[in-house]
Z-matrix of the N, CA and C atoms (Angstrom, degrees):
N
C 1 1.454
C 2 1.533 1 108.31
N 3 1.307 2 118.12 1 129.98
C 4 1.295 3 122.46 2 -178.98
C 5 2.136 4 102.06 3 -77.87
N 6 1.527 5 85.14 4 154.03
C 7 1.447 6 88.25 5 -173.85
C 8 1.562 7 104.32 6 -89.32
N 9 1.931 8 123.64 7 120.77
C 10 1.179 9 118.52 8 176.81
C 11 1.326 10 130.14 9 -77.24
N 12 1.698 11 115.63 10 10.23
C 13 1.309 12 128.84 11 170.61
C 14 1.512 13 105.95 12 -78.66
N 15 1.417 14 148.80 13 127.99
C 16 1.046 15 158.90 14 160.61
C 17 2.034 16 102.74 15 -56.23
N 18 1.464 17 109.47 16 91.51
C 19 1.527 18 98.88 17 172.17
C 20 1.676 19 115.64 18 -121.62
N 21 1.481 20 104.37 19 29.33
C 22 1.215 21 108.12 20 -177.46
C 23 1.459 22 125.28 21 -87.42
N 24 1.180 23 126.02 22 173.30
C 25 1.730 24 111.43 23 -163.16
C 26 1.073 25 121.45 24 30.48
N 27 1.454 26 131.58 25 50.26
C 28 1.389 27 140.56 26 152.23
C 29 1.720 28 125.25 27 -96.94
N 30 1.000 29 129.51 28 131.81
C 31 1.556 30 126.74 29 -165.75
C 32 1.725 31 104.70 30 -96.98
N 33 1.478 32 101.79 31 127.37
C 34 1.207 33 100.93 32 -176.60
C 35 1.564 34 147.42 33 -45.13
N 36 0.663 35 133.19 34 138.94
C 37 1.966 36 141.10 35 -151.62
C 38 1.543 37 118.09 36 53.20
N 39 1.240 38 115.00 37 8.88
C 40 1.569 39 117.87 38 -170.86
C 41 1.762 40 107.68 39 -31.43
N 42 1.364 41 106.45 40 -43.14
C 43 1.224 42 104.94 41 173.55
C 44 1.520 43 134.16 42 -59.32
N 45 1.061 44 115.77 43 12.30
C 46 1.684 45 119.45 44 157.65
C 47 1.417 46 117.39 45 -121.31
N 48 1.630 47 101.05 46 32.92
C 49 1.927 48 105.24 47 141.40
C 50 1.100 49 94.45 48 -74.35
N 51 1.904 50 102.40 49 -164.30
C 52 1.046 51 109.92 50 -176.87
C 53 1.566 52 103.70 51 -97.97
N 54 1.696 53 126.80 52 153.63
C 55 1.433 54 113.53 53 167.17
C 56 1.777 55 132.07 54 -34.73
N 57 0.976 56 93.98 55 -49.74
C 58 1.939 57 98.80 56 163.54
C 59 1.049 58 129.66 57 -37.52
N 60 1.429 59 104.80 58 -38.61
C 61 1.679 60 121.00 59 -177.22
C 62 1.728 61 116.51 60 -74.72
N 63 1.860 62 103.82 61 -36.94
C 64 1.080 63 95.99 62 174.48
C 65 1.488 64 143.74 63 -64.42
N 66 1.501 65 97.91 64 148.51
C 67 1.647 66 90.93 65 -176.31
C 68 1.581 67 122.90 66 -68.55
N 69 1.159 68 130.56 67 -163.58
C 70 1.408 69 116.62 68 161.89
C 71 1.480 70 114.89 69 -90.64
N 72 0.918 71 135.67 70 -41.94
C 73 1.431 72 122.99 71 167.02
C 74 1.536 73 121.28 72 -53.16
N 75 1.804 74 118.71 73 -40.07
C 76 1.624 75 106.26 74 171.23
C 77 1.513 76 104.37 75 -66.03
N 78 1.628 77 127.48 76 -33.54
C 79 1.407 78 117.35 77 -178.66
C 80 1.417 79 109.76 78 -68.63
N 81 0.804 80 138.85 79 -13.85
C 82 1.816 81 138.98 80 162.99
C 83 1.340 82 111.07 81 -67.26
N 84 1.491 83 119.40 82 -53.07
C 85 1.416 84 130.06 83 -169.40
C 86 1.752 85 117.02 84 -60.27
N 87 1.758 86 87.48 85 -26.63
C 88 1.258 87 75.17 86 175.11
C 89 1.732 88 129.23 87 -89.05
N 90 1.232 89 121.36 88 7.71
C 91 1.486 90 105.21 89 157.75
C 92 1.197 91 123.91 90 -73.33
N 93 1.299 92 125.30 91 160.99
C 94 1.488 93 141.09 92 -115.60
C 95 1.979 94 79.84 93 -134.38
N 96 1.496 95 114.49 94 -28.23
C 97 1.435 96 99.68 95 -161.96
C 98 1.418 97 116.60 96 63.24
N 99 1.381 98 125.92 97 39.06
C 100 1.365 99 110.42 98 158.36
C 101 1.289 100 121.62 99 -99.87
N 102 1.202 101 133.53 100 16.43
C 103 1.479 102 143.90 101 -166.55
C 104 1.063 103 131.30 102 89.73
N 105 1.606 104 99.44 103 -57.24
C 106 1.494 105 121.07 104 -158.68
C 107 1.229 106 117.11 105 -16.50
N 108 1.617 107 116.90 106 -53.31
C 109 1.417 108 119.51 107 -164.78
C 110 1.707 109 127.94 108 -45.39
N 111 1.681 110 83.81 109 -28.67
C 112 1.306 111 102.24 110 -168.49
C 113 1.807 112 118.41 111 -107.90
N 114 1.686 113 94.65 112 22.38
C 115 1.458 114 103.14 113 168.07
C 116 1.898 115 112.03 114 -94.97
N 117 1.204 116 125.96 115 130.51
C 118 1.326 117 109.32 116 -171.57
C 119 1.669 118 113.79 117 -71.08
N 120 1.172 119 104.00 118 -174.85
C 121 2.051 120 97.99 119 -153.61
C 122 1.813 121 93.06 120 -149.67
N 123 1.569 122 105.45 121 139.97
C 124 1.235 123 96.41 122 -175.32
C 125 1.993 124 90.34 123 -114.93
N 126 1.547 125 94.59 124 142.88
C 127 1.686 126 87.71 125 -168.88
C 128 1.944 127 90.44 126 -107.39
N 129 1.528 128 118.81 127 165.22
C 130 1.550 129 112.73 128 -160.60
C 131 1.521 130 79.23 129 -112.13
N 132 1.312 131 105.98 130 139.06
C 133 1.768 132 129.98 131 -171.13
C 134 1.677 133 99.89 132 -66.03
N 135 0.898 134 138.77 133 -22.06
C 136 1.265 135 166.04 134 -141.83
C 137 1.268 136 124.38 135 -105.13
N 138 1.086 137 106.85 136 -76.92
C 139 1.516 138 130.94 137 -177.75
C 140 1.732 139 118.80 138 -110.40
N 141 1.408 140 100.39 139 0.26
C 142 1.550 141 107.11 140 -165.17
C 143 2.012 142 121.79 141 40.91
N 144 1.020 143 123.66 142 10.94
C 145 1.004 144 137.14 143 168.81
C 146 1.684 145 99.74 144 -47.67
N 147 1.153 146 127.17 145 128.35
C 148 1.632 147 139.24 146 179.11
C 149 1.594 148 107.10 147 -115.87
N 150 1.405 149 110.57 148 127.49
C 151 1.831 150 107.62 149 175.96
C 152 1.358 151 83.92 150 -139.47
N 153 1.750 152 91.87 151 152.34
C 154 1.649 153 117.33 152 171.73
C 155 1.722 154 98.05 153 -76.29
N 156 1.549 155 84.68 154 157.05
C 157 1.514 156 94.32 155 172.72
C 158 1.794 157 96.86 156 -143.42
N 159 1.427 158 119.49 157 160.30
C 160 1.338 159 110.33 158 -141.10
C 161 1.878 160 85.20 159 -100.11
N 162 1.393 161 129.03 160 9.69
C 163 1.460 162 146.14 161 155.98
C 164 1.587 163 98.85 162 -32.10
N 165 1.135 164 119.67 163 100.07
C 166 1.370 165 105.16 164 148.92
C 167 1.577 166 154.84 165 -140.30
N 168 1.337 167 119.16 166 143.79
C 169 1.223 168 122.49 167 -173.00
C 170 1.371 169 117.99 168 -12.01
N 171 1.531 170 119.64 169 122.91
C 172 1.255 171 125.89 170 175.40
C 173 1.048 172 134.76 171 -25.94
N 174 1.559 173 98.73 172 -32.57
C 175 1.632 174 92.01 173 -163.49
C 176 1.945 175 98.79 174 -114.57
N 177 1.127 176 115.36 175 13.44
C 178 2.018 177 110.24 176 172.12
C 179 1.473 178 79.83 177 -82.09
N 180 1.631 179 77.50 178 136.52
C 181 1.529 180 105.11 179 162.00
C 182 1.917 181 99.63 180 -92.36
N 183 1.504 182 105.14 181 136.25
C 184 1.389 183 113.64 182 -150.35
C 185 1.846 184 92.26 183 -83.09
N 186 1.010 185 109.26 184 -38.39
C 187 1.788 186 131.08 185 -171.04
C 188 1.622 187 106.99 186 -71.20
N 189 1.331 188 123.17 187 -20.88
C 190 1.530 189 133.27 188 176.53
C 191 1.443 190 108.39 189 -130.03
N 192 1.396 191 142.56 190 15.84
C 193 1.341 192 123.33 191 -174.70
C 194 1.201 193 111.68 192 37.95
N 195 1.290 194 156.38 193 43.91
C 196 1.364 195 163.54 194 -170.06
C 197 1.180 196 127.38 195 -122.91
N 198 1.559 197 160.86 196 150.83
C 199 1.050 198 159.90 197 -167.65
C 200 1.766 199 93.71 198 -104.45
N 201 1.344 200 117.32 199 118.38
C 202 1.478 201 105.17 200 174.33
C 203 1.484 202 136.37 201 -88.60
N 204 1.744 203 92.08 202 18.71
C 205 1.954 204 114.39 203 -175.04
C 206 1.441 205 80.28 204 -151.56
N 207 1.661 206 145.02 205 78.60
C 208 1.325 207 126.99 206 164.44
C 209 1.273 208 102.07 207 -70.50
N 210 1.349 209 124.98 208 -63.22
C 211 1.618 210 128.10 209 -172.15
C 212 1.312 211 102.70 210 -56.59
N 213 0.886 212 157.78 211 -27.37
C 214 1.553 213 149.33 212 -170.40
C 215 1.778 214 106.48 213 -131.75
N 216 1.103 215 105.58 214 35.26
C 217 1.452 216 93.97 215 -173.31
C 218 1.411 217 109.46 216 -91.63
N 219 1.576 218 131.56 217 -11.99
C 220 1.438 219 145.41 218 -169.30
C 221 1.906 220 89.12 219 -87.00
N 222 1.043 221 136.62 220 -2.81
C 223 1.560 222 133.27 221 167.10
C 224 1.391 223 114.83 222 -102.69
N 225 1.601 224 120.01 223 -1.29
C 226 1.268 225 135.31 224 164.08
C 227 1.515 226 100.06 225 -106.48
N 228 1.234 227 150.13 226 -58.54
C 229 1.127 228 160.63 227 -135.76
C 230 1.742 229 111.78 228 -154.52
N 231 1.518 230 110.42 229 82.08
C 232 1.336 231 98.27 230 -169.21
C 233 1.316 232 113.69 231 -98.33
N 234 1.388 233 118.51 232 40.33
C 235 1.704 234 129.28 233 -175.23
C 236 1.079 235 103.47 234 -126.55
N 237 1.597 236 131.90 235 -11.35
C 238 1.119 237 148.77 236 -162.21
C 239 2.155 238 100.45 237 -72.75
N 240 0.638 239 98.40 238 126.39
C 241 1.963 240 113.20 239 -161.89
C 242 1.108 241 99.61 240 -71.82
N 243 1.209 242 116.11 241 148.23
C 244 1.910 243 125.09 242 164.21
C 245 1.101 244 89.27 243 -127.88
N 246 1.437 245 103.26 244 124.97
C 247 1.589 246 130.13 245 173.30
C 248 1.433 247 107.09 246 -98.42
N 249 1.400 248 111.78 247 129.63
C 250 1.387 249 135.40 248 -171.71
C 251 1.385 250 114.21 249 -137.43
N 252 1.769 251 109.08 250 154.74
C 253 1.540 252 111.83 251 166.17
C 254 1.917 253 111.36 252 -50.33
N 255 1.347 254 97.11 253 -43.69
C 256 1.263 255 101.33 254 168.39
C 257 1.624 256 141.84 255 -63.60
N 258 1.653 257 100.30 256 -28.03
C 259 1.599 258 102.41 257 157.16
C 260 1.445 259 144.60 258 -158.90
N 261 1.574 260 77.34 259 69.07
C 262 1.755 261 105.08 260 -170.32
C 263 1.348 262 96.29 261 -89.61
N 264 2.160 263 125.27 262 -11.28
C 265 1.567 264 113.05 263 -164.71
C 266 1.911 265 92.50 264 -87.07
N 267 1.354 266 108.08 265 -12.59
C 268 1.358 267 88.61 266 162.40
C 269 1.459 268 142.77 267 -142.35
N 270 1.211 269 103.77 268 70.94
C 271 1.476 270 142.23 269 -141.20
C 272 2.094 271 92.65 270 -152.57
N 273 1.266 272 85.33 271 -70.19
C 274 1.625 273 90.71 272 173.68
C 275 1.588 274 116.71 273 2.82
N 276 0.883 275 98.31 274 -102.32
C 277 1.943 276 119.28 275 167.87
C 278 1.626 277 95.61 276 -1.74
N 279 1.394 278 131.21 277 -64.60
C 280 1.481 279 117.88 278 -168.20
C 281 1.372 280 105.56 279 -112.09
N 282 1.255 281 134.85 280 33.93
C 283 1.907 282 144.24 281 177.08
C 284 1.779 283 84.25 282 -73.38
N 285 1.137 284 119.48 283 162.72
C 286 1.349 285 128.45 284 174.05
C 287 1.129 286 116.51 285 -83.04
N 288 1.035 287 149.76 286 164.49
C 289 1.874 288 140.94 287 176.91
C 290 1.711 289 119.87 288 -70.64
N 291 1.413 290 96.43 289 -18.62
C 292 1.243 291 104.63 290 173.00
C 293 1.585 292 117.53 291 -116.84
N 294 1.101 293 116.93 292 16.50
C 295 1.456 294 130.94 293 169.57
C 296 1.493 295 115.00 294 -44.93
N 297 1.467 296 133.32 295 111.27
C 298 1.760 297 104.43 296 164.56
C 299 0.964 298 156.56 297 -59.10
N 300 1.569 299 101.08 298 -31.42
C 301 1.470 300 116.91 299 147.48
C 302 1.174 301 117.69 300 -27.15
N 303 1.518 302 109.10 301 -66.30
C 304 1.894 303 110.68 302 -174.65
C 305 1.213 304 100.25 303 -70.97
N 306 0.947 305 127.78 304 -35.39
C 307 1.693 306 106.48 305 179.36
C 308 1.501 307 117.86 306 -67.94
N 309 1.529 308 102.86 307 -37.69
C 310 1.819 309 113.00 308 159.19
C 311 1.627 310 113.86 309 -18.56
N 312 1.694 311 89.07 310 -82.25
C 313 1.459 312 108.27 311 -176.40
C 314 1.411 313 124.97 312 -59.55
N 315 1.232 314 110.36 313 -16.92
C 316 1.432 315 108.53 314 167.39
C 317 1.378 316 127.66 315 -121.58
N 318 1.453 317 83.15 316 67.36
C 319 1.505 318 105.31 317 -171.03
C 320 1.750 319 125.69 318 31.79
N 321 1.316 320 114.94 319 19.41
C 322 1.871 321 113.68 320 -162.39
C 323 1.726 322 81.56 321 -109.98
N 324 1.524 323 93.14 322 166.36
C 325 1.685 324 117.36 323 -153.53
C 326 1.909 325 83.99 324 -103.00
N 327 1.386 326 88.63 325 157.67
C 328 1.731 327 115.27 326 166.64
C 329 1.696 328 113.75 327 -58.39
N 330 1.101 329 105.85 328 116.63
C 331 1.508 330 106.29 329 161.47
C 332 1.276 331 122.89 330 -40.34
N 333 0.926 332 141.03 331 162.70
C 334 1.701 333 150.00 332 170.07
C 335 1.519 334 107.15 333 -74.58
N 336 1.386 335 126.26 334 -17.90
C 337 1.387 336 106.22 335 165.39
C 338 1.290 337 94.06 336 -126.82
N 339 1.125 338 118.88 337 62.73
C 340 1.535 339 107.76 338 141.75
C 341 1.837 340 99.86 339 -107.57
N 342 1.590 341 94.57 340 154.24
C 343 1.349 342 111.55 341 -165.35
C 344 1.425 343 110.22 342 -58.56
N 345 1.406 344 142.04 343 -18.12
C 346 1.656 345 140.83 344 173.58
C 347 1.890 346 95.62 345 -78.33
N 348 0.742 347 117.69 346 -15.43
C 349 1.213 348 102.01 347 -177.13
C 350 1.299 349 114.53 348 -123.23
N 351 1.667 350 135.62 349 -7.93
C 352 1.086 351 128.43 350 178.14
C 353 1.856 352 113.37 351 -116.36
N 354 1.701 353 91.60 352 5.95
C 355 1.744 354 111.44 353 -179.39
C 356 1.142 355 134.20 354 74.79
N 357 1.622 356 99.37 355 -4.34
C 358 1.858 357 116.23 356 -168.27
C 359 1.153 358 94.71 357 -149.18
N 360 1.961 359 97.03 358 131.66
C 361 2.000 360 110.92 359 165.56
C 362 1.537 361 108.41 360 -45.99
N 363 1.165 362 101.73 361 -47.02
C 364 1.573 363 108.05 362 -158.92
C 365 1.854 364 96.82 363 -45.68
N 366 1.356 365 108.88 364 -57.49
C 367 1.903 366 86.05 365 -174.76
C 368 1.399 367 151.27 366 -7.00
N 369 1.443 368 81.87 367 -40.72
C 370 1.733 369 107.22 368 -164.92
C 371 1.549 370 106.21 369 -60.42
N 372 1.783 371 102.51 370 -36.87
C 373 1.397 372 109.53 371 -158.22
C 374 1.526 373 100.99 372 -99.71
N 375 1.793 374 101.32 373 -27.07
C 376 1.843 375 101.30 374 158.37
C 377 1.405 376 138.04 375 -49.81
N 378 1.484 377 94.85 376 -31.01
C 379 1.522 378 109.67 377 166.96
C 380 1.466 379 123.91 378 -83.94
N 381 1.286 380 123.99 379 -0.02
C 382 1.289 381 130.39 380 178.54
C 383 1.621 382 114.32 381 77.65
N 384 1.810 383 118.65 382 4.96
C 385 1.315 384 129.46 383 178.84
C 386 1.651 385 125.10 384 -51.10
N 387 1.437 386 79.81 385 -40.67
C 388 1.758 387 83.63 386 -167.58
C 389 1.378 388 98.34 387 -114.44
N 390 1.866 389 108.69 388 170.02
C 391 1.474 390 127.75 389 -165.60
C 392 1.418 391 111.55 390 -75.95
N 393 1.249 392 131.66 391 13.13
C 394 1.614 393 139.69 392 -176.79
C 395 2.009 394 94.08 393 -52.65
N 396 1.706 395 85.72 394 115.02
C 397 1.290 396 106.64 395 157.88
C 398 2.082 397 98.37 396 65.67
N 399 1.536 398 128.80 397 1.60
C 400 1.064 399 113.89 398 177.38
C 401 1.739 400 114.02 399 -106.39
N 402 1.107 401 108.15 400 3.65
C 403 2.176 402 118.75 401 163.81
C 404 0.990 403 134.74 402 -58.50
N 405 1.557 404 130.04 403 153.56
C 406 1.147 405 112.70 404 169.71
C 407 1.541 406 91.80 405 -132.12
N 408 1.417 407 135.19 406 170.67
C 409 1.045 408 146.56 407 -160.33
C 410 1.797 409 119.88 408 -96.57
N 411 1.025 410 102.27 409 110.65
C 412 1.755 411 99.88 410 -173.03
C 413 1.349 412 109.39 411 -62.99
N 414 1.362 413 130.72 412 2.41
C 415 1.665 414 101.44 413 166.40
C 416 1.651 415 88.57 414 -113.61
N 417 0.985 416 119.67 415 31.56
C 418 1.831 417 127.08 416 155.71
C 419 1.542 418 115.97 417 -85.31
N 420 1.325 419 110.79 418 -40.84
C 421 1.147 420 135.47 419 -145.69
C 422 1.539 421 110.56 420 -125.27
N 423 1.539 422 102.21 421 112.81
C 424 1.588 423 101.25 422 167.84
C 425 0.817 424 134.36 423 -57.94
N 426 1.494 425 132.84 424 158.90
C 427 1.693 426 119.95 425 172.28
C 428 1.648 427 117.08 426 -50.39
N 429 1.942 428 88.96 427 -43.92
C 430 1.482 429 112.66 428 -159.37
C 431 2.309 430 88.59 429 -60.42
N 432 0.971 431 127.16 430 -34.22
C 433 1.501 432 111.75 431 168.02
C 434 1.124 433 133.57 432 -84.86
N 435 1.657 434 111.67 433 12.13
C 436 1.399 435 104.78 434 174.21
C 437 0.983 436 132.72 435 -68.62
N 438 1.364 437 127.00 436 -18.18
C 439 1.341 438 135.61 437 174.70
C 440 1.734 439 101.32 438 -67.29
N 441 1.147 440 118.75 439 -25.42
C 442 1.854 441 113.09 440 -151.74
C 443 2.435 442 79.68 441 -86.30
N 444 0.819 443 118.17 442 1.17
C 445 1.544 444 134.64 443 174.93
C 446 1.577 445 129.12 444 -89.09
N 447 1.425 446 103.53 445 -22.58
C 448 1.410 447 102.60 446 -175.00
C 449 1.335 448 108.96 447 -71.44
N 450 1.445 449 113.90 448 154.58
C 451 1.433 450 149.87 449 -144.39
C 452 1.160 451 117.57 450 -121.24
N 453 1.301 452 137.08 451 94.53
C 454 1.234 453 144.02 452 162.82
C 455 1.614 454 116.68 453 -41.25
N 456 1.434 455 134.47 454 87.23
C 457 1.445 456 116.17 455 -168.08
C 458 1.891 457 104.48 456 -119.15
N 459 1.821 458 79.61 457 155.34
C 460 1.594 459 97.28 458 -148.13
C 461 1.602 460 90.33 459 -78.36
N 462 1.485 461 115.67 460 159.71
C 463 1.271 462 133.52 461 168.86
C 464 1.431 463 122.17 462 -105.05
């Protein structure tokens, strides 16, 4: 499977400038394609604590970690977030632990299988990172079971 992230003509480690610096194409490059983002998340009223739950957004395709309307997906889903240099500081709180972005922003380096550094999408899902083939579908799934869904995710 060809990778549908555009990571070509990029110079190696660019990603330990600072986020500000990046362009828009290295800030694209850097997702990892593991889904996550796009699994819904129940946050605790309480403690604000946020966990994935393996529920997911209508429109990831479960077989590619992929959004299957990215360009038009805010006319299906108009709550659906655009993550930016500008507002990943508050977004943070529910980024996944292995997100690059968050690792971007907090100054920590790319894993070895994320795809800029191991040359191939496929890694992500070699490493067992992302939700490929482990979802279930939110209009399957009640709210009232989202909790029986939450996700233990690796660091």
């Amino acid at each position: 499977m060809s990778d549908p992230i555009d990571r070509s003509g990029l110079k190696p480690g660019f990603w330990h400038k600072p986020i500000a610096k990046l362009s828009r194409h290295e800030w694209e490059a850097l997702c990892d394609g593991c889904g996550k983002c796009c699994l819904n998340k129940l946050e605790d009223e309480d403690t604000g604590e946020v966990v994935l739950t393996r529920v997911a957004c209508r429109l990831l395709d479960d077989a590619t970690c992929r959004c299957a309307h990215y360009d038009i997906r805010h006319q299906f889903i108009p709550e659906c977030i655009v993550l930016t240099p500008d507002t990943i500081d508050r977004h943070m709180y529910w980024l996944p632990q292995t997100c690059a972005y968050r690792l971007v922003a907090e100054g920590r380096d790319l894993p070895g299988w994320h795809p800029l550094k191991s040359g191939t999408s496929q890694s992500v899902h070699d490493a067992g990172v992302s939700v490929q083939g482990r979802t279930v579908s939110e209009f399957d799934t009640p709210l009232d079971d989202w909790e029986d869904h939450v996700i233990e995710e690796p660091t």
